[in-house]
Backbone of each chain as nested JSON, in Angstrom:
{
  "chains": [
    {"id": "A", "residues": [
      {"number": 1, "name": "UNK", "atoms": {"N": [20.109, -28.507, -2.94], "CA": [19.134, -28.704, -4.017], "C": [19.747, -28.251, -5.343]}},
      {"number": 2, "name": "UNK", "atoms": {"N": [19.33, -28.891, -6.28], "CA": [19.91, -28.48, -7.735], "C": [18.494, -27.818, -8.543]}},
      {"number": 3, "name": "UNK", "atoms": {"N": [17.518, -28.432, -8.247], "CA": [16.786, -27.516, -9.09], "C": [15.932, -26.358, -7.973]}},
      {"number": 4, "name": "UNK", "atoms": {"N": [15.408, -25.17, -8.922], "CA": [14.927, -24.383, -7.833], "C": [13.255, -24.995, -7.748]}},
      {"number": 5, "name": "UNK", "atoms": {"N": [12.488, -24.276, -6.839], "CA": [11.48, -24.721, -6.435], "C": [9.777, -23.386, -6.642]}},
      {"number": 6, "name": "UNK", "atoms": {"N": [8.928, -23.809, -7.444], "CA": [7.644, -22.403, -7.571], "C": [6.865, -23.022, -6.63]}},
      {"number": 7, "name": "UNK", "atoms": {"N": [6.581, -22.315, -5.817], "CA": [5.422, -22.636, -4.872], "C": [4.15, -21.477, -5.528]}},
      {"number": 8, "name": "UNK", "atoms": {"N": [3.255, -22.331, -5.553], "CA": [2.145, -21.273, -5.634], "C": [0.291, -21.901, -5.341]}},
      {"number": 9, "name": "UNK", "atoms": {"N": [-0.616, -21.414, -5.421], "CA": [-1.47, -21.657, -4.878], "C": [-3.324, -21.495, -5.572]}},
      {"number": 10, "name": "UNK", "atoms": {"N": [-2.587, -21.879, -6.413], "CA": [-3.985, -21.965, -7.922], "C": [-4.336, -20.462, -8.666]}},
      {"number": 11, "name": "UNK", "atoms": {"N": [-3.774, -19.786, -7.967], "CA": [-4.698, -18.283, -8.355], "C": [-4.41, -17.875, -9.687]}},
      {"number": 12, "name": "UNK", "atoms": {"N": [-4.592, -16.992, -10.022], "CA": [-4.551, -16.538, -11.661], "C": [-3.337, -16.093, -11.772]}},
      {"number": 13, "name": "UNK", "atoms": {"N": [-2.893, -15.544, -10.829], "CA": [-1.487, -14.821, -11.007], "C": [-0.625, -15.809, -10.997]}},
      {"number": 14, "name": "UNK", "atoms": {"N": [-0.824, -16.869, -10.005], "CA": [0.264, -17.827, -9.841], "C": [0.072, -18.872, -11.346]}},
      {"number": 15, "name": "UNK", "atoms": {"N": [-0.799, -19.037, -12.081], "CA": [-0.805, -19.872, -12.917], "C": [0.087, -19.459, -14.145]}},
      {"number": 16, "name": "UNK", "atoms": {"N": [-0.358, -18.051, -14.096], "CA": [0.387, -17.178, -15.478], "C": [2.196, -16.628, -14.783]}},
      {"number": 17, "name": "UNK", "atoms": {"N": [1.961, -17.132, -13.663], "CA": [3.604, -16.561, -13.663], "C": [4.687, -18.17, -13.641]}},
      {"number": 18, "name": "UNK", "atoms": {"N": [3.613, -19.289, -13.459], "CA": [4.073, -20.225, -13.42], "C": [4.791, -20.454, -15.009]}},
      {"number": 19, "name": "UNK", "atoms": {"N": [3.573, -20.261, -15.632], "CA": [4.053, -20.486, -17.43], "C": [5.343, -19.933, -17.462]}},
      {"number": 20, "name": "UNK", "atoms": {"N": [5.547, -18.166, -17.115], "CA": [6.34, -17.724, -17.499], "C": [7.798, -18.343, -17.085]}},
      {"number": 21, "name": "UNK", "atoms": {"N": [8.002, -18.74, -15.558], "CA": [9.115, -19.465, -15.195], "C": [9.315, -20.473, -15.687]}},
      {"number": 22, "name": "UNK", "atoms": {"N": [8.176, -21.158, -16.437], "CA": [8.878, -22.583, -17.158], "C": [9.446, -22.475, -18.197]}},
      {"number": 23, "name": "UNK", "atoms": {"N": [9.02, -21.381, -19.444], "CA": [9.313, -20.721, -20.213], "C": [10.678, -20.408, -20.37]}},
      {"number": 24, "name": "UNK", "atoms": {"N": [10.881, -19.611, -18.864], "CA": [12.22, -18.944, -19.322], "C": [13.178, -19.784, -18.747]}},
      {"number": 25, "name": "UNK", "atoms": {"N": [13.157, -20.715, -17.231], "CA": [14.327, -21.832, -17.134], "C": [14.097, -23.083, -17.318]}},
      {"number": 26, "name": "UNK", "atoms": {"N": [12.638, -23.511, -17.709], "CA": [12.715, -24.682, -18.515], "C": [11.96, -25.797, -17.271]}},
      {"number": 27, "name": "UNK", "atoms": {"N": [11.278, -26.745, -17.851], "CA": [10.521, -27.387, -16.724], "C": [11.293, -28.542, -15.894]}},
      {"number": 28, "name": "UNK", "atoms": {"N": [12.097, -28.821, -16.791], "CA": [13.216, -29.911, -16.151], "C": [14.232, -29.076, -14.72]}},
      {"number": 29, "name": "UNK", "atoms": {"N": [14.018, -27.746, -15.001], "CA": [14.795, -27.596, -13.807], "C": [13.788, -26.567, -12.599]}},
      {"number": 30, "name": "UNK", "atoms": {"N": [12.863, -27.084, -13.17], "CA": [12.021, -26.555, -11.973], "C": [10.836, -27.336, -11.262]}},
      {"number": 31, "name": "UNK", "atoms": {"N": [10.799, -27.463, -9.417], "CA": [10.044, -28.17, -9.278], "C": [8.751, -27.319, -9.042]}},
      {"number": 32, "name": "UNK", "atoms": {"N": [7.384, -27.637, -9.479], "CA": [5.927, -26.835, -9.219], "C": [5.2, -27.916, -8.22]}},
      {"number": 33, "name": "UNK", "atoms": {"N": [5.363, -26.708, -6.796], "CA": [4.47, -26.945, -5.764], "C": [2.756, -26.453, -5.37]}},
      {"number": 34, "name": "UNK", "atoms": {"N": [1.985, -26.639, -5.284], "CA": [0.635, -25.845, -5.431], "C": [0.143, -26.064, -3.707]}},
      {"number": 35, "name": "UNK", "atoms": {"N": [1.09, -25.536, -2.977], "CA": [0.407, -25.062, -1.241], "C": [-0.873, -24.871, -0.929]}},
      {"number": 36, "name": "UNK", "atoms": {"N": [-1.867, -24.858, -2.013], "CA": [-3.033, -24.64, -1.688], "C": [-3.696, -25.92, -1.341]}},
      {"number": 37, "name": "UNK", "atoms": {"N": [-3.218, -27.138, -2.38], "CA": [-3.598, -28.204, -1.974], "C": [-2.581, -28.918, -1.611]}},
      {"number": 38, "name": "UNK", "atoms": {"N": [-1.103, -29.378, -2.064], "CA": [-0.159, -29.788, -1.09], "C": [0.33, -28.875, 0.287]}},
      {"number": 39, "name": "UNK", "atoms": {"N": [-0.713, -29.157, 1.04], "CA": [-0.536, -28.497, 2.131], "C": [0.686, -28.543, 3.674]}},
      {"number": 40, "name": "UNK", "atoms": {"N": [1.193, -29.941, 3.091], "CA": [1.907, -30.658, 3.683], "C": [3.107, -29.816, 4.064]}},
      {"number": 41, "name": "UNK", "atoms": {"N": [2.905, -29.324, 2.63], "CA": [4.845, -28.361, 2.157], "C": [4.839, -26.79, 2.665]}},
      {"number": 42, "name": "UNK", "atoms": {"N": [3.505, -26.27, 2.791], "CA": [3.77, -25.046, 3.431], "C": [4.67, -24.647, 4.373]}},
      {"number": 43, "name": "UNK", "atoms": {"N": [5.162, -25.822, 5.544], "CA": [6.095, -25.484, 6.839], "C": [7.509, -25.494, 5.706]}},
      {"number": 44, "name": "UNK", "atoms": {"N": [7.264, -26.047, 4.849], "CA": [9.213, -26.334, 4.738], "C": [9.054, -24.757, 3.334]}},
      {"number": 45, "name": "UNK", "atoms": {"N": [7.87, -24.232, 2.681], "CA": [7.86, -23.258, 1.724], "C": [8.612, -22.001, 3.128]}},
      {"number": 46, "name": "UNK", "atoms": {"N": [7.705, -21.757, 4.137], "CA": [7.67, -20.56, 5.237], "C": [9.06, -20.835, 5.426]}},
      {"number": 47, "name": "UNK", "atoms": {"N": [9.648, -22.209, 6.03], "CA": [10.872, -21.898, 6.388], "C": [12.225, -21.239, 5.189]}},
      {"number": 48, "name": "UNK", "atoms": {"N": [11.93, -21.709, 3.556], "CA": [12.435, -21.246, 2.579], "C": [12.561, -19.984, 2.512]}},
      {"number": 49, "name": "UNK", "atoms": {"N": [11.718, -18.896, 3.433], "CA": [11.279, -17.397, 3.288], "C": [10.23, -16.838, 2.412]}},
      {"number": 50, "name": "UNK", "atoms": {"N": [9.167, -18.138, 2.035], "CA": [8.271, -17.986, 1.113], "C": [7.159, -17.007, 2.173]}},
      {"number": 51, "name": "UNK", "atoms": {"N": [7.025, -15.797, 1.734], "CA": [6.005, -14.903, 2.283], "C": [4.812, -14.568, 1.538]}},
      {"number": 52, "name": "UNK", "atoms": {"N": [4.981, -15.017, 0.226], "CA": [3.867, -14.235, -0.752], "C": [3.794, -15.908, -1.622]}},
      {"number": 53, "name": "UNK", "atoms": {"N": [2.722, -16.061, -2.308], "CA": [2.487, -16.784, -3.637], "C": [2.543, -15.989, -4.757]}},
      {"number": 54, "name": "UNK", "atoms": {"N": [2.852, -16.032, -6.083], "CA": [3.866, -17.166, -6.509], "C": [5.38, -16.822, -6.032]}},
      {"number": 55, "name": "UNK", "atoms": {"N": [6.102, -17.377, -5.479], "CA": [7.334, -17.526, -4.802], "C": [8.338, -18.597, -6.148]}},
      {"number": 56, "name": "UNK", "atoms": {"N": [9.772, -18.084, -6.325], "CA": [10.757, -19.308, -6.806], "C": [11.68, -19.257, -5.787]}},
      {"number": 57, "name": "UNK", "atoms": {"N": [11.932, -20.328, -5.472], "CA": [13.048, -20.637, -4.512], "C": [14.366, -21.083, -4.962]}},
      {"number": 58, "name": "UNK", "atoms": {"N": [15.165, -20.651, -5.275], "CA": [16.661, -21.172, -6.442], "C": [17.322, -21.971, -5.576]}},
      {"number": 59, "name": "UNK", "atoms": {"N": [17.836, -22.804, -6.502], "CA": [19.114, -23.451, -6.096], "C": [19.807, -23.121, -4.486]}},
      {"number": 60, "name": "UNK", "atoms": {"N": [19.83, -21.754, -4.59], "CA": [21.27, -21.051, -3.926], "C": [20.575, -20.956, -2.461]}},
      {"number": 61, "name": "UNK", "atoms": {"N": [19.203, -21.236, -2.688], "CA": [18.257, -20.812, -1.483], "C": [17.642, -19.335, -1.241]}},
      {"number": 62, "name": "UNK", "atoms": {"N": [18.024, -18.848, -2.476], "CA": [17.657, -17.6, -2.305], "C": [15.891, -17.709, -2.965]}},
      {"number": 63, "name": "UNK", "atoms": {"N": [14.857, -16.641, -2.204], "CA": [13.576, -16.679, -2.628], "C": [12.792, -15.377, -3.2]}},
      {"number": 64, "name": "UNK", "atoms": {"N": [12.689, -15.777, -4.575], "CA": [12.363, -14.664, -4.987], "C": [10.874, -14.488, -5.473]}},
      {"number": 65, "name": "UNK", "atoms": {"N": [10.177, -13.479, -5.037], "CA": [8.716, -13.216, -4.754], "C": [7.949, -12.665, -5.727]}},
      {"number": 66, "name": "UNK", "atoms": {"N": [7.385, -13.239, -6.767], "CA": [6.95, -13.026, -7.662], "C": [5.535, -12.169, -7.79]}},
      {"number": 67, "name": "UNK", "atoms": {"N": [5.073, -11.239, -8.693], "CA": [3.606, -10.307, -8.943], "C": [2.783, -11.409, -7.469]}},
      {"number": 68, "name": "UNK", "atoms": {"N": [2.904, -10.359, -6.513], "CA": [1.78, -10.471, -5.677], "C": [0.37, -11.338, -5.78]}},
      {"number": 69, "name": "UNK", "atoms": {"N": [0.456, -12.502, -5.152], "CA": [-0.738, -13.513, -5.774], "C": [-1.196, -13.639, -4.417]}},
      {"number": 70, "name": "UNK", "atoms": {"N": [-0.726, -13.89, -3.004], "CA": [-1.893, -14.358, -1.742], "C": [-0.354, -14.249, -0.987]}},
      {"number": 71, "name": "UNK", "atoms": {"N": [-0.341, -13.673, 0.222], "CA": [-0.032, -14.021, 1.198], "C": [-0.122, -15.377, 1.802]}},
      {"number": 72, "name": "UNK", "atoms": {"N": [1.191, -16.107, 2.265], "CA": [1.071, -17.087, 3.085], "C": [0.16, -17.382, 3.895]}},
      {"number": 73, "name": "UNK", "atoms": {"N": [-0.557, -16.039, 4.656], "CA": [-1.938, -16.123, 5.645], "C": [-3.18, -16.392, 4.861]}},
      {"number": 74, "name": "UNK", "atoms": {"N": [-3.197, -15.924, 3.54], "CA": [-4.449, -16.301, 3.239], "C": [-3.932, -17.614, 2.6]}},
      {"number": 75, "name": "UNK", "atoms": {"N": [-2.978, -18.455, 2.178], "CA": [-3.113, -19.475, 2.139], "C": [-3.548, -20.601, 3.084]}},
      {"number": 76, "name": "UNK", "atoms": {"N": [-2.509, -20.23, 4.181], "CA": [-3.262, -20.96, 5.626], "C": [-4.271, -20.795, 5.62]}},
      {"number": 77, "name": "UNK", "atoms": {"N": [-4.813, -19.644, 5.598], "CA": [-6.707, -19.575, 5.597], "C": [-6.653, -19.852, 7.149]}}
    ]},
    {"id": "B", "residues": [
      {"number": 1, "name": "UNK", "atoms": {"N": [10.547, -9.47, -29.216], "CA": [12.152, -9.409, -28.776], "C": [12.342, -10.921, -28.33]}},
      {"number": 2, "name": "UNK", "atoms": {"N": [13.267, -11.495, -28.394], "CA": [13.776, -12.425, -28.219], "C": [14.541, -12.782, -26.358]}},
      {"number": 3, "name": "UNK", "atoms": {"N": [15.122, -12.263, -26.354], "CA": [15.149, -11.712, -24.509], "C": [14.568, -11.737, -23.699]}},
      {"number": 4, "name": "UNK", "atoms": {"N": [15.089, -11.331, -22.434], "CA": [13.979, -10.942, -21.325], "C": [14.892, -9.388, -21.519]}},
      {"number": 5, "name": "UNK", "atoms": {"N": [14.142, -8.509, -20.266], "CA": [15.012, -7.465, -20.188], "C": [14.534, -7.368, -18.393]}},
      {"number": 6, "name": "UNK", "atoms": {"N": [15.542, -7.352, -18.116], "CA": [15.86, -7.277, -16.309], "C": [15.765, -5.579, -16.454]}},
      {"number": 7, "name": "UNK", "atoms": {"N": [15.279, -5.212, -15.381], "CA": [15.155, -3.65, -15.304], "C": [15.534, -3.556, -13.839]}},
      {"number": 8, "name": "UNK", "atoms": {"N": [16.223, -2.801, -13.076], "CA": [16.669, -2.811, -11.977], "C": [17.497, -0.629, -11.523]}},
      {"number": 9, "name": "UNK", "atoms": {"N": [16.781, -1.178, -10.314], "CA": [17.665, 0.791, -9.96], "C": [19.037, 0.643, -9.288]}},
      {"number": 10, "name": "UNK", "atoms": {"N": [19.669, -0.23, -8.941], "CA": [20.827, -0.31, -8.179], "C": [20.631, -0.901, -6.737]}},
      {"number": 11, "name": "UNK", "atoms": {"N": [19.467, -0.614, -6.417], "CA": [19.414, -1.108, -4.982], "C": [19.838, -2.428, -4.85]}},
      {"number": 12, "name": "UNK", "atoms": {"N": [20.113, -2.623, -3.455], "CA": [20.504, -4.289, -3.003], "C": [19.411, -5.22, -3.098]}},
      {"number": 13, "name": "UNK", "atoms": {"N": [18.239, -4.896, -3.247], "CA": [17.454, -6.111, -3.528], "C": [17.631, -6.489, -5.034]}},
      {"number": 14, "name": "UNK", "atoms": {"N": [17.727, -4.877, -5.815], "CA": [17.698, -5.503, -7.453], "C": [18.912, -6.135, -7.626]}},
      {"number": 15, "name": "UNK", "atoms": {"N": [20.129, -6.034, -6.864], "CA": [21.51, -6.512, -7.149], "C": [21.342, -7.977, -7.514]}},
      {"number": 16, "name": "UNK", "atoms": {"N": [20.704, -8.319, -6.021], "CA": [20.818, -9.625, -5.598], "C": [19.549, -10.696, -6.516]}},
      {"number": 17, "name": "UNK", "atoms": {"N": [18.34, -9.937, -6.6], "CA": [17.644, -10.597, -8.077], "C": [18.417, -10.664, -9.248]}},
      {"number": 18, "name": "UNK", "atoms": {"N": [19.089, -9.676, -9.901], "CA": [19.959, -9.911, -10.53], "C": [20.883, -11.136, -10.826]}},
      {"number": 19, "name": "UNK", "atoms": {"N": [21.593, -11.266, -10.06], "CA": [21.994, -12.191, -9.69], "C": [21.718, -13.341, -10.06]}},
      {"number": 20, "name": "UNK", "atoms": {"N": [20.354, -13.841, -8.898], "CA": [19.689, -14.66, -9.367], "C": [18.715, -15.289, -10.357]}},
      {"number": 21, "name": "UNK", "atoms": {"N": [18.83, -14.344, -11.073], "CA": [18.392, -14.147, -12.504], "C": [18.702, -14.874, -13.808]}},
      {"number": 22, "name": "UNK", "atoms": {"N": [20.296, -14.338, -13.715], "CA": [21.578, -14.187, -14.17], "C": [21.675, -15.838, -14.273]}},
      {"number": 23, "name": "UNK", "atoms": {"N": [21.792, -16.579, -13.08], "CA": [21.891, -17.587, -12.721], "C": [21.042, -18.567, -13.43]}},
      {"number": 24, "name": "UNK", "atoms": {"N": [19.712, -18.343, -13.272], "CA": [18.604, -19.083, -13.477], "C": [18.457, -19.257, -15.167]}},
      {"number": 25, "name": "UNK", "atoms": {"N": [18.297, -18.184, -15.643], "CA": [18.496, -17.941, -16.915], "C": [19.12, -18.041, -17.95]}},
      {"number": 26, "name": "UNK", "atoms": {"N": [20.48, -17.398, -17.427], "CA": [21.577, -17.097, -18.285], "C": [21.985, -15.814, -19.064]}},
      {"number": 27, "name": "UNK", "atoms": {"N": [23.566, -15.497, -18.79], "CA": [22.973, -13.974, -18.843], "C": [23.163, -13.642, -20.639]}},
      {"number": 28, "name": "UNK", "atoms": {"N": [23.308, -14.361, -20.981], "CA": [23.26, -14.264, -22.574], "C": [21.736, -14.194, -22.712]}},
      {"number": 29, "name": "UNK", "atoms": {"N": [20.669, -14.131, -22.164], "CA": [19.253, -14.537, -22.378], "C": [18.737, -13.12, -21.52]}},
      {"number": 30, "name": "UNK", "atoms": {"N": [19.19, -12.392, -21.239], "CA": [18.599, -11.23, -20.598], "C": [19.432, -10.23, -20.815]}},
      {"number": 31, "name": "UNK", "atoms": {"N": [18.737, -8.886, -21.028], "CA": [19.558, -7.556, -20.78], "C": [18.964, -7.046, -19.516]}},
      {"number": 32, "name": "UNK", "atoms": {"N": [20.074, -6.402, -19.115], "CA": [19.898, -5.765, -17.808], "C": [20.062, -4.042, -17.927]}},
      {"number": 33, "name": "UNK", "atoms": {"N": [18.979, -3.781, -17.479], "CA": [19.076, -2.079, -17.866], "C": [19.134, -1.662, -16.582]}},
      {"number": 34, "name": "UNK", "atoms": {"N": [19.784, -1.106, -16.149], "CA": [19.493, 0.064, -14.671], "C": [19.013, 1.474, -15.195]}},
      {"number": 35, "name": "UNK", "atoms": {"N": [17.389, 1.562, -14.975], "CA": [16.886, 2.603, -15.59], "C": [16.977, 4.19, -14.16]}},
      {"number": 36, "name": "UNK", "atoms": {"N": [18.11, 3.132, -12.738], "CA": [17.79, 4.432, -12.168], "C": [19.577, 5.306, -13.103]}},
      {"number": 37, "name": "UNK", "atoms": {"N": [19.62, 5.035, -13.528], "CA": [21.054, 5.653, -14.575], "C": [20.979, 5.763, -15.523]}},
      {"number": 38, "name": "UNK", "atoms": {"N": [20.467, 4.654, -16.181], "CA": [19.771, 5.211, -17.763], "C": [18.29, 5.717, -18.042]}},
      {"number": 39, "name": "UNK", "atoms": {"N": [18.186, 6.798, -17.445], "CA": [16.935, 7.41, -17.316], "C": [15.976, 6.9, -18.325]}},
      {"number": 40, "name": "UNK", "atoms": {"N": [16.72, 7.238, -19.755], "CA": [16.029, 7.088, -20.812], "C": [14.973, 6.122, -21.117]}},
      {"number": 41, "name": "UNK", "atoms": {"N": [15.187, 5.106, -20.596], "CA": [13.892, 4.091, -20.397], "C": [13.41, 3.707, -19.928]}},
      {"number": 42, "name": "UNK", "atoms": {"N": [13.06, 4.829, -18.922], "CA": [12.324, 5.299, -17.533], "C": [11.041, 4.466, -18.343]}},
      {"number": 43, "name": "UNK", "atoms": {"N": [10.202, 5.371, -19.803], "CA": [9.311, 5.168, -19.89], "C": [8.964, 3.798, -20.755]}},
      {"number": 44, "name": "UNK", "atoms": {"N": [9.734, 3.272, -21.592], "CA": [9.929, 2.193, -22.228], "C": [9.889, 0.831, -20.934]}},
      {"number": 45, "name": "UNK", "atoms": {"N": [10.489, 1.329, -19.879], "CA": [9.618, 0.475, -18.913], "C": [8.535, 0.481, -18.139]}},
      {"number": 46, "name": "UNK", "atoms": {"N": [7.788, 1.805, -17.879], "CA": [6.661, 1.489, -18.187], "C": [5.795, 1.216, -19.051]}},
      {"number": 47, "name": "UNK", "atoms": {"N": [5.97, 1.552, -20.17], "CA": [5.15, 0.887, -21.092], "C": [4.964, -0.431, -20.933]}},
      {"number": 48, "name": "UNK", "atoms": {"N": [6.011, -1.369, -20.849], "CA": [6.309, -2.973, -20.587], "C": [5.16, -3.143, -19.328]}},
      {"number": 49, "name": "UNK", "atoms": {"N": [4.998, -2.057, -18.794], "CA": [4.186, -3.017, -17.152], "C": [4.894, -2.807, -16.047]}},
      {"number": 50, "name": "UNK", "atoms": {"N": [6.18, -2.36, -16.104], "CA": [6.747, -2.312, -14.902], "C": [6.494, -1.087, -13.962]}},
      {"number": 51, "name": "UNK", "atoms": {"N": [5.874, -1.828, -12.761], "CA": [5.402, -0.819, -12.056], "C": [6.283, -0.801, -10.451]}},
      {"number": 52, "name": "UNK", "atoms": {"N": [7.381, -1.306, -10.172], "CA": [8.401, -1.227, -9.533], "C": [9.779, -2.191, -10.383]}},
      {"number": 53, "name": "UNK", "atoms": {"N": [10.996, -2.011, -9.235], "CA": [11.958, -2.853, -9.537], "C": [12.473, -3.088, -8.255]}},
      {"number": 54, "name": "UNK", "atoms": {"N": [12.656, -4.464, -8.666], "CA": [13.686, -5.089, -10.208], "C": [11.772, -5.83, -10.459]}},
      {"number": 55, "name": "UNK", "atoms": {"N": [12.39, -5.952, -12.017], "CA": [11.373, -6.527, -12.603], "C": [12.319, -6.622, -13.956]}},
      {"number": 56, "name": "UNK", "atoms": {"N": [11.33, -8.275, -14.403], "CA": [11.985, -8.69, -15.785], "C": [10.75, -9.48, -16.616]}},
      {"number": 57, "name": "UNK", "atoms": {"N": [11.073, -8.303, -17.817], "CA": [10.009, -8.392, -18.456], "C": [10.225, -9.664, -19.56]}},
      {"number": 58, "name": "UNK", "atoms": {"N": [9.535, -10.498, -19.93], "CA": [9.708, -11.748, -20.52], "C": [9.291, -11.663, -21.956]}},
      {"number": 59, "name": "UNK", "atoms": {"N": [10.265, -12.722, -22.952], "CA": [10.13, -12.538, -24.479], "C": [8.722, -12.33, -24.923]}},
      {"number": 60, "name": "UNK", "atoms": {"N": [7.605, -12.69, -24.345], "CA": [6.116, -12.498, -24.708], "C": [5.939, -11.598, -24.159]}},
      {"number": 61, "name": "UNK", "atoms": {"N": [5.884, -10.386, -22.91], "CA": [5.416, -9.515, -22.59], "C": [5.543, -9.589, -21.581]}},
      {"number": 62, "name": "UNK", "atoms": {"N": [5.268, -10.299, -20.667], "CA": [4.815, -10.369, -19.461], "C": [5.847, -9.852, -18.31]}},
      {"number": 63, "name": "UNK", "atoms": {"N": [5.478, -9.325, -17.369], "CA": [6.073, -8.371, -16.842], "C": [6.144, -9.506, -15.193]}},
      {"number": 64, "name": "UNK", "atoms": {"N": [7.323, -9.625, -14.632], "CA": [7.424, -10.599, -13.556], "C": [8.144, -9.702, -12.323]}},
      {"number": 65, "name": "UNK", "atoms": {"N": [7.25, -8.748, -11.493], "CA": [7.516, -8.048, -10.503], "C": [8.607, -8.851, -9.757]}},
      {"number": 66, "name": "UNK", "atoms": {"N": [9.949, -8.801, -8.929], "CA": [10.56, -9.576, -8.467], "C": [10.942, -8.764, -7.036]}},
      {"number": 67, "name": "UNK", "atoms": {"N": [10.744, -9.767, -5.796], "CA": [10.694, -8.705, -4.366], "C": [11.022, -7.228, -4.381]}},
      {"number": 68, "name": "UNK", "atoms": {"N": [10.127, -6.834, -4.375], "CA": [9.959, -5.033, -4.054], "C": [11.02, -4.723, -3.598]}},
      {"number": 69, "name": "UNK", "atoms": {"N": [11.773, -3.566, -4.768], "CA": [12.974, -3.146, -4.409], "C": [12.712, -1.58, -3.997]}},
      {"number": 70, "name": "UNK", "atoms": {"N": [12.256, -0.882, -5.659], "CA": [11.742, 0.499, -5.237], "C": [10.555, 0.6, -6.179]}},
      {"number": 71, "name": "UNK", "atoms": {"N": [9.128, 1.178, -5.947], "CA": [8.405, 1.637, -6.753], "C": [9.235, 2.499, -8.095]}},
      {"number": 72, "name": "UNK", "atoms": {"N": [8.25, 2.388, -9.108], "CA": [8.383, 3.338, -10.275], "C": [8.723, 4.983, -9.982]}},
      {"number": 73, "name": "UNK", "atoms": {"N": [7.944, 5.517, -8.899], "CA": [7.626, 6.808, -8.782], "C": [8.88, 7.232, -7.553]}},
      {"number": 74, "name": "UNK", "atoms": {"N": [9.283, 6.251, -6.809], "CA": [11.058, 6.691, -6.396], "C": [11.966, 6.594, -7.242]}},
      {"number": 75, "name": "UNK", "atoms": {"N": [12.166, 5.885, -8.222], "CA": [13.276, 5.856, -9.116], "C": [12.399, 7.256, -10.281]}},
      {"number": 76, "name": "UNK", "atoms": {"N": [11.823, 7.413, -10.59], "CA": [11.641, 8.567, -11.229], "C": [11.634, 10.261, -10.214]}},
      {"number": 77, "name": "UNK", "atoms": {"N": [11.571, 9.752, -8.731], "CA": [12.263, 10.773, -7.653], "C": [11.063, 12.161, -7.891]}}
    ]}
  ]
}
């Protein structure tokens, strides 16, 4: 993958940390996933090591876990 | 401020955010302080919001917790 990937899941935290990542690497190189309703993508977010919302997933595959917004479980619900 | 400022104690999680930071960003676009060595802005990062590290605080304020490395209150020991 070349660009990295925000998964997140509508909440307040994830909206305001979303801004901030577009902000600082720019929207062209980032793709925004919302797991709450593309639900499809949760198996391939979990396998990324996405444990928490808002999550960025880089390039390198590395996943980095952004201000505490929902656990993966309460996304599954 | 124009910057971000990466705040980090040395540990291997802040290394490796770092890193990916570094990457994402650019490191001309961030300072990186290790406040578990430069004590001195132990409190200048809390003031910012930072209530563990690594955390990087963004040109508007906003404070972007990044996977729990060490609380505030171990790096102040």
């Amino acid at each position: 993958m070349s660009k990295s990937i925000f998964y997140h899941a509508g909440c307040s935290v994830c909206v305001s940390a979303e801004q901030d990542i577009i902000n600082l690497i720019g929207s062209n190189n980032v793709e925004i996933v919302n797991i709450g309703e593309n639900r499809t993508r949760i198996q391939e977010a979990e396998k990324a090591g996405v444990e928490s919302v808002p999550a960025l997933v880089t390039p390198n595959g590395n996943t980095l876990h952004i201000n505490f917004g929902a656990s993966m479980a309460d996304v599954k619900g």
